[in-house]
C-alpha positions in Angstrom: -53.2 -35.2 6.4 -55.9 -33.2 7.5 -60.2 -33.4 5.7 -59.1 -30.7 2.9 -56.7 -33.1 1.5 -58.6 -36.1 2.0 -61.8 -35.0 0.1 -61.8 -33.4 -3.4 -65.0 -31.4 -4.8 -64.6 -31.5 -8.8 -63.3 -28.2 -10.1 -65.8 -25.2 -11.1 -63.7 -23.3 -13.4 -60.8 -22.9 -15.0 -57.2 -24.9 -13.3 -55.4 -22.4 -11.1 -51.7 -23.4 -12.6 -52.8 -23.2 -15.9 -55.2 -19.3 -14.9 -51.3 -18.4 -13.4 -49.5 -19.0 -16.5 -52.1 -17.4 -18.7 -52.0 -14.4 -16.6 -48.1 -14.4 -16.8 -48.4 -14.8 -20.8 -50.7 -11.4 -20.3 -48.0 -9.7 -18.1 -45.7 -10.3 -20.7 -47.6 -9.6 -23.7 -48.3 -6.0 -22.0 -44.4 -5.7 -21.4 -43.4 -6.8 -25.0 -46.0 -3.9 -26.8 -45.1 -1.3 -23.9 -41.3 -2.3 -25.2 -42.0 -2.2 -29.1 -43.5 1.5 -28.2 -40.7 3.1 -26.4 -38.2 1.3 -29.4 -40.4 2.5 -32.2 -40.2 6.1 -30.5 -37.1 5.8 -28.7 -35.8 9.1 -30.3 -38.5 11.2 -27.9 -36.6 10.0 -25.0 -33.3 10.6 -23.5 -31.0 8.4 -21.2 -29.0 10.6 -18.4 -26.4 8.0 -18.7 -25.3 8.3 -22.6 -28.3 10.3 -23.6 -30.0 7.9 -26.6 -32.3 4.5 -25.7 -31.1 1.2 -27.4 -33.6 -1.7 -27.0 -31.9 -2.5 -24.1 -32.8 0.6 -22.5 -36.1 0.5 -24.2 -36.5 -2.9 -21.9 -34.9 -1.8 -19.0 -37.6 1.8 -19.4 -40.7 -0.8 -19.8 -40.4 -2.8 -16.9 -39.2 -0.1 -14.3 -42.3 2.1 -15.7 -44.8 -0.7 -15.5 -43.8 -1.1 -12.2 -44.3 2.1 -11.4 -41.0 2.1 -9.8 -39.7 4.8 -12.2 -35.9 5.9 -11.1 -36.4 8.6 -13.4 -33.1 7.8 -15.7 -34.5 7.5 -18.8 -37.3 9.8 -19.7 -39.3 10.9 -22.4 -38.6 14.6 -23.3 -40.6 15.0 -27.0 -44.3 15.8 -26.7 -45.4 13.0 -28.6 -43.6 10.3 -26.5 -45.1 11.8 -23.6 -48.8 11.9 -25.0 -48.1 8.2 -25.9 -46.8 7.8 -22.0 -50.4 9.5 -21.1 -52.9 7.9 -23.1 -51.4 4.5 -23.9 -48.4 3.3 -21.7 -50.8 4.5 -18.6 -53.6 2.1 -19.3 -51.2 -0.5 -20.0 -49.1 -0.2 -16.4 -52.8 0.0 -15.2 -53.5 -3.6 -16.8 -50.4 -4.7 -15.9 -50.7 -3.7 -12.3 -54.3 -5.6 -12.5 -52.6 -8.7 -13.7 -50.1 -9.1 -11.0 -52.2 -8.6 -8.3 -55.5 -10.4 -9.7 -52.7 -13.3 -10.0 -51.4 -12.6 -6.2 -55.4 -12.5 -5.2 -56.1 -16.0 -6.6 -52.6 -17.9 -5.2 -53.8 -16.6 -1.6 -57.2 -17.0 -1.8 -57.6 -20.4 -4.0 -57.7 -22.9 -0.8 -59.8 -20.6 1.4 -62.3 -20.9 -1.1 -61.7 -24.4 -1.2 -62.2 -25.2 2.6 -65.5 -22.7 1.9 -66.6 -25.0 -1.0 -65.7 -28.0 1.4 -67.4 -26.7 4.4 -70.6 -26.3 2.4 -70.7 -29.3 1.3 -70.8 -30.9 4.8 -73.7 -28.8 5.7 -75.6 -29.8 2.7 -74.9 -33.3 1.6 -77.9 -35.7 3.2 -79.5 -38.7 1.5 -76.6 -39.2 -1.3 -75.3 -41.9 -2.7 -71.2 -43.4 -1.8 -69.4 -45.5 -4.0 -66.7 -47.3 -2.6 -64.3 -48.4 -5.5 -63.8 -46.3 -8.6 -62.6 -49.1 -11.2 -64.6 -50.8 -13.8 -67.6 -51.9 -11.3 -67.6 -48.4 -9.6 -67.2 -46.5 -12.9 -70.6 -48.5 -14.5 -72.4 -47.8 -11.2 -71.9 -44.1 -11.4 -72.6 -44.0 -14.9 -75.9 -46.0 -14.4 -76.9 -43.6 -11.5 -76.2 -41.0 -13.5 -78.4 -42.1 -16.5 -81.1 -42.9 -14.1 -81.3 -39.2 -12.7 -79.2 -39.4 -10.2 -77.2 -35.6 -9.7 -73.4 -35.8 -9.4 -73.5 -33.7 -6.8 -75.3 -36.4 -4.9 -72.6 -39.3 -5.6 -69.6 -39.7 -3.5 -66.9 -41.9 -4.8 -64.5 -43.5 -1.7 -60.7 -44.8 -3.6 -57.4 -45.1 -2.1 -56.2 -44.3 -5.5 -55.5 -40.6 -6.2 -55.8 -41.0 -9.8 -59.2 -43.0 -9.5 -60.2 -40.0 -7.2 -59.2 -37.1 -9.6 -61.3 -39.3 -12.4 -64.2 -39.0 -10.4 -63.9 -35.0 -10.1 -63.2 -35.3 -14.1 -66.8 -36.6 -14.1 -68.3 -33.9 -11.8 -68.2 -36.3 -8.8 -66.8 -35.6 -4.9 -63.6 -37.6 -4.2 -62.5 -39.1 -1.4 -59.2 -40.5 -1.1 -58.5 -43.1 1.5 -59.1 -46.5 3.1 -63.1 -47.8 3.2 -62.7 -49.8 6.0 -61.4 -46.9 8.2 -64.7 -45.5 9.6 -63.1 -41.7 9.8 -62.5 -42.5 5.5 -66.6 -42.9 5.1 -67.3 -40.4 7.7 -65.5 -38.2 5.8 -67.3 -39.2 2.2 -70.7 -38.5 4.5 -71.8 -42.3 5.1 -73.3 -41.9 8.2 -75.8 -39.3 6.2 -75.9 -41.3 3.1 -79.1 -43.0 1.7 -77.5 -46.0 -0.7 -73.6 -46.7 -0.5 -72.2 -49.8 -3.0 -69.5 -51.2 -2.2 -67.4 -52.8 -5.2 -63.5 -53.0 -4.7 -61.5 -55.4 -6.4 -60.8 -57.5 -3.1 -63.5 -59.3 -1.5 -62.3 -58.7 2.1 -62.2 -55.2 1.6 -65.7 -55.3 0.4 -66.6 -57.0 3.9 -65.0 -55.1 5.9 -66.0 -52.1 4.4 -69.8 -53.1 4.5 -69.7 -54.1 8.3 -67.7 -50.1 8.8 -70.6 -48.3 6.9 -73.1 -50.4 8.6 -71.9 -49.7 12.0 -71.8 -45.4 10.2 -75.3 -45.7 9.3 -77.8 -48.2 10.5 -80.3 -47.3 7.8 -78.5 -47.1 4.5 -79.5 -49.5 1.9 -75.8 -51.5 0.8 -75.2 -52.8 -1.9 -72.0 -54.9 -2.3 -70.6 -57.2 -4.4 -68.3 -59.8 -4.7 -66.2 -61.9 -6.8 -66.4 -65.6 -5.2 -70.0 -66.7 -4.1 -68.5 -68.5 -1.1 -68.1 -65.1 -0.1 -71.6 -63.8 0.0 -72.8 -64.9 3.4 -70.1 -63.1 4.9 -70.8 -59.9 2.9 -74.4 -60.1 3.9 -73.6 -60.9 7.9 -71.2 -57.8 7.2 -74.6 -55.7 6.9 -75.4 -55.9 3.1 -78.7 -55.7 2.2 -78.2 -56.7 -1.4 -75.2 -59.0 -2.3 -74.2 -58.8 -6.5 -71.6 -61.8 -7.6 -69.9 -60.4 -10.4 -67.8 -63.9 -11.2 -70.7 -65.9 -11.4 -72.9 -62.8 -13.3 -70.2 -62.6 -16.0 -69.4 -66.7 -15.8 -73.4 -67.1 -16.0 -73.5 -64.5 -19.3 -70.4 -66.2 -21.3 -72.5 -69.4 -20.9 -75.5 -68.3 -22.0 -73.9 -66.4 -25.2 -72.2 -69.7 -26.0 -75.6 -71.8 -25.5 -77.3 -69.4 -27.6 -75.8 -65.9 -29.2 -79.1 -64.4 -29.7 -79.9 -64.6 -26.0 -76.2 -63.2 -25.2 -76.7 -60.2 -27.4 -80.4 -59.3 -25.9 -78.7 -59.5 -22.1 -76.1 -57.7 -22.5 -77.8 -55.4 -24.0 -80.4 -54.7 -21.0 -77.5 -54.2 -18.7 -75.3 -51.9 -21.0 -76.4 -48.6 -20.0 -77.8 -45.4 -22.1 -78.9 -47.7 -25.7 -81.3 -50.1 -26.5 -83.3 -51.9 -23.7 -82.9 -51.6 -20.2 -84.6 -53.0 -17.1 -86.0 -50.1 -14.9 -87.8 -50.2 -12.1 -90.4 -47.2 -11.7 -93.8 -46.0 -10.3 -96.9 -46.9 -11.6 -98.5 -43.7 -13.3 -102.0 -42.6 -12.0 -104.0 -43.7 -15.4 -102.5 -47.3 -15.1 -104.0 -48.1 -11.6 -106.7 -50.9 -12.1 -104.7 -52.2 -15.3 -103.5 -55.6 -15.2 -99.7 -55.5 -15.9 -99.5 -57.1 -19.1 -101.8 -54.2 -21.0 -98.8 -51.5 -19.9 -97.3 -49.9 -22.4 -93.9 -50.9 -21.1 -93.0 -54.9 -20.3 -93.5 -55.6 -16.9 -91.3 -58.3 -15.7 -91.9 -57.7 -11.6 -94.5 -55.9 -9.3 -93.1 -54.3 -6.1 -96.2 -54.4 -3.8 -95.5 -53.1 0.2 -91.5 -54.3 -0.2 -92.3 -57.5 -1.5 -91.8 -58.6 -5.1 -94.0 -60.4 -7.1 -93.3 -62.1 -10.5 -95.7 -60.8 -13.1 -97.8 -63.9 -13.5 -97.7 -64.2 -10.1 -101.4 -64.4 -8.6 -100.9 -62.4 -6.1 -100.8 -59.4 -8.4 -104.3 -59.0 -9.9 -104.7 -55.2 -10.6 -102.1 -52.5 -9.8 -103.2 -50.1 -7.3 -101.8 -46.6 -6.3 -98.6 -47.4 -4.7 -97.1 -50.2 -6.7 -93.8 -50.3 -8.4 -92.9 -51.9 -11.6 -90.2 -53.2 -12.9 -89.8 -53.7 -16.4 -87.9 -53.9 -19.9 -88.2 -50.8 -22.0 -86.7 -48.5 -24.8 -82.9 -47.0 -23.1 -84.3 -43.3 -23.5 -87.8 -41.6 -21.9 -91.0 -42.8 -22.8 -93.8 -40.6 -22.6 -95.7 -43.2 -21.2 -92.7 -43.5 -18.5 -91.1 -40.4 -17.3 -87.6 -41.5 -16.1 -86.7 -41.1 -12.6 -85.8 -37.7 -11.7 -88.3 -36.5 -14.3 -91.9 -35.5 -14.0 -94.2 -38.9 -13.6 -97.2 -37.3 -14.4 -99.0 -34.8 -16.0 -102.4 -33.1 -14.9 -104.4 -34.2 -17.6 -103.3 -37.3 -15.6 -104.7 -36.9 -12.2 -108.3 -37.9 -12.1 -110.4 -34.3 -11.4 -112.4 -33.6 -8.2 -115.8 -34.3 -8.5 -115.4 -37.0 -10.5 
């Protein structure tokens, strides 16, 4: 199987089987009015063989005249049949002509612009984000990203399922089908180029060995994994993993907490459902709230990211935020003007202190 079958760019345009059988539909539409023509004025023409046109030979004249193949049997002979042949029947073999071929045109020359589409994206994917997984896990990653900013051209999802792959074109993401731990499979998806790649399969030895393949790709990339057993984190994080995310004990740690207290449950689970009501974002700190203490933000800051480390808000340690710092907090699920969301414009002008003073 060679690269062209292995990854999948999401469609532009209309599906080539289904542009083929609308264009045949047209053919035939163009045959059947040419046809009701020559039967409505069959009289004006004559058939060598038995010298009067049936509907057969109404058919039979339509399809040898639209292919311009014209034997020259059946003819019209009355002056109107053959200003109808002239100003109508003409065009028509003309459209029908354009039809045919325009469908020809597309069947030969639908995968060479796919291997151009493909090669272009090689030379222009850098600093993107892979996926490897596309189930529930992988599917609420992308979506998050997504929400967050994050283009879909710049999210590469890695499945061995072809159905999970042709999802991800659905959503206007690159595909890749094949095995993660294979280092040619990420290569392929553009690992070694990538800036983030999360790893979430169903198995957690996949999600190792997958980890320690794209760490060997790309040295740099910041790896996010996850796993389903805890016992199982160390491994994932000798693997390479730079972040390690245990989904059992998440999700056991969540049903507990909803069962100690409902309220609590409800507020959680709604900071990690994505697009509604709260969320926990992490962003920069915007130029007119540099000298502020965190607590007077306009957003809830929860965390201060301060030269990689992070610092709990009540931390003392933090003091003032200075130029730099990054936030993370619990805010409203769509923009702020007080909080641009990444991808967006952080700051206005009227923003940026003036020169002079």
């Amino acid at each position: 199987m060679n690269a062209a079958g292995l990854v999948r760019l999401p469609a532009t345009g209309l599906d080539p089987v289904r542009s083929i059988v609308r264009r045949v539909l047209a053919a035939l539409g163009v045959l059947a009015v040419v046809v009701f023509v020559v039967w409505i004025d069959r009289d004006g023409y004559r058939d060598t063989s038995d010298g009067s046109v049936d509907l057969l030979d109404a058919i039979y004249y339509s399809t040898v005249s639209l292919s311009t193949t014209g034997y020259g049997d059946i003819t019209p002979v009355s002056d109107p049949a053959r200003l109808v042949n002239i100003v109508f029947i003409t065009p028509l073999r003309v459209l029908f002509l354009i039809v045919l071929v325009g469908t020809t045109l597309e069947a030969l020359t639908s995968r060479g612009r796919q291997q151009l589409r493909l090669n272009r994206w090689r030379r222009t994917v850098r600093d993107h984000t892979v996926i490897v997984g596309y189930g529930v896990k992988g599917r609420s990653a992308a979506a998050t990203l997504l929400s967050n900013g994050y283009p879909a051209e710049k999210i590469v999802v890695v499945d061995p399922n072809a159905q999970s792959v042709e999802d991800a074109n659905e959503a206007g993401l690159v595909g890749v089908l094949g095995d993660a731990t294979r280092s040619d499979t990420l290569r392929r998806a553009g690992v070694p180029a990538a800036a983030e790649v999360i790893i979430t399969t169903a198995r957690d030895d996949t999600n190792v060995l997958a980890t320690l393949t794209a760490r060997q790709l790309n040295p740099s990339a910041e790896i996010v994994a996850s796993v389903r057993e805890a016992e199982n984190q160390g491994l994932v994080r000798q693997s390479g993993a730079d972040t390690v995310v245990i989904s059992s004990d998440a999700v056991g740690r969540l049903l507990g907490l909803a069962t100690v207290s409902p309220a609590l449950g409800t507020v959680l689970e709604d900071l990690i459902t994505t697009g509604e009501g709260l969320e926990v974002a992490e962003r920069d700190v915007q130029p007119r709230e540099v000298g502020q203490v965190p607590r007077k933000l306009d957003d809830l800051v929860i965390a201060v990211v301060r030269d990689g480390q992070v610092l709990a808000y009540h931390s003392p340690g933090v003091g003032h935020l200075v130029r730099g710092d990054r936030v993370v907090v619990v805010r409203p699920a769509e923009e702020q003007p007080w909080a641009p969301r990444p991808g967006t414009s952080e700051a206005t002008s009227a923003d940026e202190p003036e020169d002079g003073g």
